[in-house]
N, C-alpha and C positions, 0 to 999 in steps of 0.2 A: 504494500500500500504505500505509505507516507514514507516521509523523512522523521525520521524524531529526534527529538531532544533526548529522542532515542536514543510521522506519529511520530523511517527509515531512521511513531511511528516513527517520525520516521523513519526512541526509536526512532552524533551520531552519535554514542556515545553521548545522548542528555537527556535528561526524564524531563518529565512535565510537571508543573505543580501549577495545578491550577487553588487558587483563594475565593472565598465568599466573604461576604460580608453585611450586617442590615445597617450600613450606612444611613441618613434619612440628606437631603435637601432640602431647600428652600422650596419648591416647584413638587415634590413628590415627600408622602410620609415614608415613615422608616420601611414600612414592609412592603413599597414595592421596590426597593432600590436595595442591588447587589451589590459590593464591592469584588473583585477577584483581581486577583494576580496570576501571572502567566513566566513560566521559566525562563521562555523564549522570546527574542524580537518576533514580529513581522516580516517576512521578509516582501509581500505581494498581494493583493487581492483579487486578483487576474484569476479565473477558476481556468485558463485556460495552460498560465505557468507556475501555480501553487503546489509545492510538493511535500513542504514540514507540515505538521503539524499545527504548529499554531497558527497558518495562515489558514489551512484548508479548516480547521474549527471555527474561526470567524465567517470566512465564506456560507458554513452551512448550517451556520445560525442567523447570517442578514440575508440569504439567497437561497432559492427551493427549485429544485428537479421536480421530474415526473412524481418521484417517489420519497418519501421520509422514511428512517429506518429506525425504529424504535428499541426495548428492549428484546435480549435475544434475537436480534435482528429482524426482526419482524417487520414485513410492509407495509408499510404504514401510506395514506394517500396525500399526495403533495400536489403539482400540477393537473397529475392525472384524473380523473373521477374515474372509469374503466378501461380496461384493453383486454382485446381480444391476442391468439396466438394460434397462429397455423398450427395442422398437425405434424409437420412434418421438422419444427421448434424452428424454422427459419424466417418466420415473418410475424411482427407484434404493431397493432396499431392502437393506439393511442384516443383516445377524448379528453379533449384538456377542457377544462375549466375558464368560466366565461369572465368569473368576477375576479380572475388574477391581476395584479397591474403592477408596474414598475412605480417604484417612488416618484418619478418624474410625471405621472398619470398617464403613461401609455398601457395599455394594455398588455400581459404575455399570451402570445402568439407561436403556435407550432412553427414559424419559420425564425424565432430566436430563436429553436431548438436546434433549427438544422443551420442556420449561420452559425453557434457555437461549436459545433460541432465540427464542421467544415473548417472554424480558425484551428479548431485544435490539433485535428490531425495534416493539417498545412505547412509541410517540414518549414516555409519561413516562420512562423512561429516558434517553435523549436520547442516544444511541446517535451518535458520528459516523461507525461505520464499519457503519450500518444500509443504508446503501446498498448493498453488499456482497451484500445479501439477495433484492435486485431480481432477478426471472426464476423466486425459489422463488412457489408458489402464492400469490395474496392481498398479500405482502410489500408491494409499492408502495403498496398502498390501504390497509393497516396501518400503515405507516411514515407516512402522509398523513392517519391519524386518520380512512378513510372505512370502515374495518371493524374485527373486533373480532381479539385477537390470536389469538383462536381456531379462527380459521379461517385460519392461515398453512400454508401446503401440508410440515407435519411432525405424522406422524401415529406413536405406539407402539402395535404390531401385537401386541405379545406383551413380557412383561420386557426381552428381549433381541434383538426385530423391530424396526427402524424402517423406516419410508417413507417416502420426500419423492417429493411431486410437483411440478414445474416448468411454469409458464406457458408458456417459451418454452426448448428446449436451450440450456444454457447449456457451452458448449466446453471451458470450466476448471473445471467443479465440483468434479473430485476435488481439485483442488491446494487449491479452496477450505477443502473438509474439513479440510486439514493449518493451517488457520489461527489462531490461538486466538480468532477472534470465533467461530469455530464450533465450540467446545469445549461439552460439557457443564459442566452447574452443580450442584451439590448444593442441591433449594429450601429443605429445611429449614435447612441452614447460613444460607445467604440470607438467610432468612425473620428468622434467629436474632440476626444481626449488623446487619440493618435498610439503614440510610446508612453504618452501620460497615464494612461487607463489602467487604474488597479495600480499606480502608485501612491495613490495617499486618500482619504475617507472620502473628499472631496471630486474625486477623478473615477467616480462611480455610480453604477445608481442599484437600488436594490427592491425584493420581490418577496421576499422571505419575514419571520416573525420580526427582527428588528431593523433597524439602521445604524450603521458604523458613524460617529463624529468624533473628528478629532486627533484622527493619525496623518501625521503631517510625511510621512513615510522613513522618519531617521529616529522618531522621539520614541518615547518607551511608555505610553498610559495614551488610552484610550475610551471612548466610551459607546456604549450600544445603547438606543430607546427603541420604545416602542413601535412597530411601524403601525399608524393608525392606518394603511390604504392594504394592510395585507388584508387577504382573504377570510383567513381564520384568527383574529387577532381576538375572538371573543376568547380563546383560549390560551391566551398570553398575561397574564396575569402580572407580570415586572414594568417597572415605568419606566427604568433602567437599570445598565448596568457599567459598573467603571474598571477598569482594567489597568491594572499597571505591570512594569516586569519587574519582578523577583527573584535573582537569580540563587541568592544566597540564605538556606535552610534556618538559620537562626533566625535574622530577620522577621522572616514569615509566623515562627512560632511566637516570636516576641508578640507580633502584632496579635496572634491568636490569643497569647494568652493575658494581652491587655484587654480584647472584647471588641477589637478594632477588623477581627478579620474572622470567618464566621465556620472557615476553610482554613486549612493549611498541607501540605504534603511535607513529610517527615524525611528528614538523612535515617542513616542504619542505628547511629548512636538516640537519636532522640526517639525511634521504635521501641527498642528497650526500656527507654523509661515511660513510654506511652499506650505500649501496646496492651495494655488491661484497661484501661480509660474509654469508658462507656460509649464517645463520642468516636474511635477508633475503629476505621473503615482500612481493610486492604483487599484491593484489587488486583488481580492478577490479566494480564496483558499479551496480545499475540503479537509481541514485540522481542524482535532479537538484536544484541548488540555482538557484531560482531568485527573480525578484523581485515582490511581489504591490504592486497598485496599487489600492489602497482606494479604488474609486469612489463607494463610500455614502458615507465620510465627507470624502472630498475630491472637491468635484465638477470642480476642475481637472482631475484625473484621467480624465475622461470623455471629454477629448479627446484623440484619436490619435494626433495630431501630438506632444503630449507625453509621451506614453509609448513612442513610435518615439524620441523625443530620447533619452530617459532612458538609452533600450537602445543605441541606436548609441554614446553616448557612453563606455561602458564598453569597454575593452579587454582581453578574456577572457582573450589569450594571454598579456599581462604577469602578470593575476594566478593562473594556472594554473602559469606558467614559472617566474614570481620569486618571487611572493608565496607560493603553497601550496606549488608545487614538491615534491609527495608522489605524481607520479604521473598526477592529477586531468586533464580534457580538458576544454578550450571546449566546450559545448554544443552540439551542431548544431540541435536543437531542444529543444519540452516531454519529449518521448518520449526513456529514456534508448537509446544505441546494444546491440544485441546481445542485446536482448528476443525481435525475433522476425523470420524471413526473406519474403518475397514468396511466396507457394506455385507460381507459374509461374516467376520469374526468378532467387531465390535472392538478390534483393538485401535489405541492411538495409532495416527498417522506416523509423528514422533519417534515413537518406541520401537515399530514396526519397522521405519526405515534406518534405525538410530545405528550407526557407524564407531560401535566405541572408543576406537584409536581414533580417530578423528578430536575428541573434546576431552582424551584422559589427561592426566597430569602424569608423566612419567622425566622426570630429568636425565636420569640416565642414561634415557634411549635418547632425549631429546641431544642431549650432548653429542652421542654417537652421530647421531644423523647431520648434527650442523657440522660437524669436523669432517667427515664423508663429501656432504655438500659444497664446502668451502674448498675441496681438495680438487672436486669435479671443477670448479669453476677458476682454480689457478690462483686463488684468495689465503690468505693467513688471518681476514679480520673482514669482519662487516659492519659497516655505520650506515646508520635507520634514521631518519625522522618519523615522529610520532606522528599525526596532525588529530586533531580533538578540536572540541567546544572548549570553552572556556566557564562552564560552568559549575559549581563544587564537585558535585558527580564526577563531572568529565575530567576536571584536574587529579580528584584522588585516585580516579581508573588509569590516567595515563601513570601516574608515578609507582601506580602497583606492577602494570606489564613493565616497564621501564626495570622495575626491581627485579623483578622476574625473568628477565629477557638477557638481562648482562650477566647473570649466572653462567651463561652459555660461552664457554672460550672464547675470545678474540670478537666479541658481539658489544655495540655502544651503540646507545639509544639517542638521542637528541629530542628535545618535545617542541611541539610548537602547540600551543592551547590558545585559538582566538574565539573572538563572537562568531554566534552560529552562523548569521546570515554570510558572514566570510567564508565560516567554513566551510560551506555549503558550494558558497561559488570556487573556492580550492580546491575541494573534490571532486565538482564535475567539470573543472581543470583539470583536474588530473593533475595537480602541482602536490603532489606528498612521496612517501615512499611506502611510510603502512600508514593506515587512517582507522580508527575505533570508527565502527560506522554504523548505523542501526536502519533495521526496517521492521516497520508496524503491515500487518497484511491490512491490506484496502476493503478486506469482505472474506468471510470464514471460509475459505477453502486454499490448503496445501500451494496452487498454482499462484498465488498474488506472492509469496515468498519465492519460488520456483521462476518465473517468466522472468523475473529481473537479472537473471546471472547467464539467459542467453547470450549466445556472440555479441549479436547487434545493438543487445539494449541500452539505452541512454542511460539506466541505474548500473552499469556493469563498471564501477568507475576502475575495477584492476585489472580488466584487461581479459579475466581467466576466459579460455573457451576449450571446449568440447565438446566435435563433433556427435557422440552418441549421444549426451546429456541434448544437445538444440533436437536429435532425433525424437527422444521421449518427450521431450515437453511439446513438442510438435503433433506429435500421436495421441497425446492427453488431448490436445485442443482441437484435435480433426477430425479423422476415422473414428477412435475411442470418445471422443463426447459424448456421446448416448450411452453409452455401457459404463457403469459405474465402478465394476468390479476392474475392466481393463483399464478406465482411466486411474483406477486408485492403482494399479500394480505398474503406470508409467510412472508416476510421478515418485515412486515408491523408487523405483530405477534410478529415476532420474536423480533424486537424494542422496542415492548411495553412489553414485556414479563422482557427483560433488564433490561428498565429503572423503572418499577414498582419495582425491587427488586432491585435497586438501586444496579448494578452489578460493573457499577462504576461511577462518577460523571462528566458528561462534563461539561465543562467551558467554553471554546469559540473557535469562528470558525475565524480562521486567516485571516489577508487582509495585506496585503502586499504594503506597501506605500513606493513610489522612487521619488527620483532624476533623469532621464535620459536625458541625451545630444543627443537632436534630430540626430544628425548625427551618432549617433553609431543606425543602423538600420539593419532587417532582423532576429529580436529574434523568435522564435515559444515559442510560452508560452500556458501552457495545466493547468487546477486550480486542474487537477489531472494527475498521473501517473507522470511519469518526466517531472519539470517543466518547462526546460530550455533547449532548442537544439541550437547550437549558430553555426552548419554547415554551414547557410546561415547569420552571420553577416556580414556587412559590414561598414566599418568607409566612410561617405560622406565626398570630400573636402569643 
């Protein structure tokens, strides 16, 4: 799915903390006004180049799809009122909703659907989550600059018809729908704001439960109200909400536990003293943090044996147990645990495909292999840069592997720890040598973890590729579509295929430990795709 402050979500190498609060204003009483804090900048409000986490969360809380995804992912109705579906699962038409309308008082229209859609998979946009698009009509050969965006299989039948036709059934479409790369766009707004559009609150317009003011696109606090022109606003219940970024875990509890903050997400150390306290929430996340091996720009990295080093040498459960201590698991693999079960056995996805030299901790051998490796490659020593966020999290993970990593003969680490939004555009530079990297899956199944370490993919930021691996996740998404049991034993392939070549090294899979004040109530929380829908909050007296 995402990027996170890892969602990549999105979950790279940073978690999320989002804060509540019953603030009161002059303009609104105490209990429709939320305070929250966010771990992360903004980097964009563009549903078209959104890929973190805290951007894609704003988008699909001021802006609505087809579809809403509720708890347990459940579809919920957004644009759509109904849609029909071939039998053959390749073709879904749409009735959209008469009384939607953009803040500006234009109406949404089945053809914002298909202009959004059409910018997104439009390699000049440069779209990272166009992949996404693979299996709708034309999109791959679109996405590939081999056809024109006009012929992408979304067609508007009527004002308020749309149609999509599909190459091949795609299993999760509807969850798709609920995503904000599959949000409608206003073109004329678009059109209006240029390169400007979706860089700051002001350089947008929106369709969804609130409206964004206040992000000037560099500053760190922002604020959401109510949108009075939404559709269903009868069930919006906040007058606002304020947002600021919090990157640092004491802070946030101080403000908790002055009455200033309603919410809080906890470090590993303040779990321990918190976790009996009544108010104490943990979530567990299809978020993995793992570690990317820049094979373009380091060609030591291309050998196996070094990058088996790298990975065995880390010892997950020390920094799960001691260092995060919020909850978080040793990785069993890329694929996070509790995505999706076996259709014959009922076992995890996880477990089933889980490669255990891939994620053990073994130094011994790890040694052996980096002294093999460095022999292969005509070396006595290797120097690494780290690259990471810059956020508490992300600083004490970088200086655990860092610790961990120089045990290794002739092995010296360097760190570079900046703000996310840099580090984001670092990474999909390609300017690092290993990167703490995370991704959050977009919608509860195996392949949203899986589809991004293709050859091709935009999220492939080290380079790795394997032919058999691009085969199975090709055969999940084609032939095997319809058959659950053969798409479960591709991607099952395709995992193990991964992790035997150590394509890159997971670490651990996020849990999410809080603070929450019973009376701020009515959150939807999803351990995948968008975390947080807050259309139904409510502050209790």
């Amino acid at each position: 799915m995402k990027k996170q402050d890892t969602l990549r979500i999105s979950i790279i190498g940073v978690l999320i903390a989002i804060t509540l609060a019953g603030c009161g204003s002059k303009k609104a009483s105490q209990k429709e006004v939320v305070n929250m804090a966010t771990g992360t900048e903004i980097t964009t409000l563009d549903s078209s180049t959104a890929i973190d986490d805290t951007s894609l969360t704003q988008i699909s809380n001021f802006n609505e799809g087809l579809y809403r995804i509720g708890n347990n992912s459940k579809i919920l109705p957004g644009i759509a009122t109904k849609s029909t579906e071939s039998k053959d699962g390749k073709k879904y038409t749409f009735t959209l909703r008469k009384n939607a309308k953009w803040s500006n008082g234009d109406q949404v229209t089945a053809q914002d659907f298909v202009y959004a859609w059409q910018r997104t998979v439009n390699p000049k946009t440069a779209s990272e989550f166009a992949y996404l698009y693979s299996g709708i009509h034309n999109a791959d050969k679109i996405s590939a600059g081999k056809s024109s965006v006009k012929t992408l299989g979304i067609k508007a039948t009527g004002k308020y018809k749309l149609t999509v036709t599909l190459d091949t059934p795609i299993p999760y479409f509807k969850l798709l729908m609920g995503f904000p790369s599959f949000f409608p766009q206003n073109q004329k707004v678009v059109e209006k704001y240029g390169s400007k559009y979706g860089s700051s609150s002001k350089d947008m317009v929106y369709n969804g439960p609130f409206v964004q003011k206040g992000w000037t696109g560099s500053n760190l606090s922002w604020k959401m109200i109510k949108n009075t022109d939404y559709w269903d606003k009868g069930s919006v219940k906040l007058n606002q909400m304020n947002f600021q970024v919090i990157k640092d875990s004491t802070t946030g509890l101080n403000l908790y536990n002055s009455k200033k903050l309603d919410e809080t997400t906890l470090s590993g150390s303040q779990v321990a003293q918190y976790k009996s306290n009544k108010n104490f929430v943990s979530r567990k996340l299809a978020q993995t943090s793992y570690v990317e091996f820049n094979q373009t720009k380091n060609a030591v990295l291309k050998n196996k044996k070094i990058r088996q080093a790298l990975s065995l040498a880390i010892n997950r459960d020390q920094l799960t147990g001691k260092v995060l201590a919020d909850g978080s698991e040793s990785a069993k693999g890329f694929v996070s645990s509790g995505l999706m079960k076996n259709p014959t056995t009922g076992q995890d996805f996880a477990a089933e495909a889980s490669v255990t030299s891939a994620t053990s901790y073994n130094l011994k051998k790890a040694k052996k292999l980096m002294a093999e490796g460095l022999k292969e490659e005509n070396k006595t020593s290797l120097t690494l840069d780290l690259l990471n966020n810059d956020s508490d999290v992300g600083k004490k993970t970088s200086e655990f592997l860092q610790s961990d990593w120089e045990k290794l003969p002739g092995v010296k680490i360097t760190l570079t720890n900046i703000p996310y939004k840099s580090f984001l555009t670092d990474e999909s530079n390609k300017k690092f040598d290993v990167a703490l990297s995370g991704w959050a899956a977009d919608f509860s199944d195996p392949i949203s973890f899986l589809q991004i370490l293709t050859s091709n993919n935009a999220q492939n930021n080290g380079g790795w590729k394997n032919a058999a691996y691009d085969k199975a996740i090709s055969k999940a998404d084609t032939t095997d579509a319809t058959n659950p049991k053969k798409r479960f034993a591709d991607m099952v392939q395709a995992e193990k295929i991964l992790m035997q070549d150590q394509g890159v090294a997971p670490i651990y899979q996020s849990t999410q430990a809080q603070l929450w004040n019973k009376k701020v109530t009515g959150l939807v929380h999803n351990s995948a795709g968008i975390y947080y829908d807050y259309k139904n909050l409510v502050v209790k007296k």
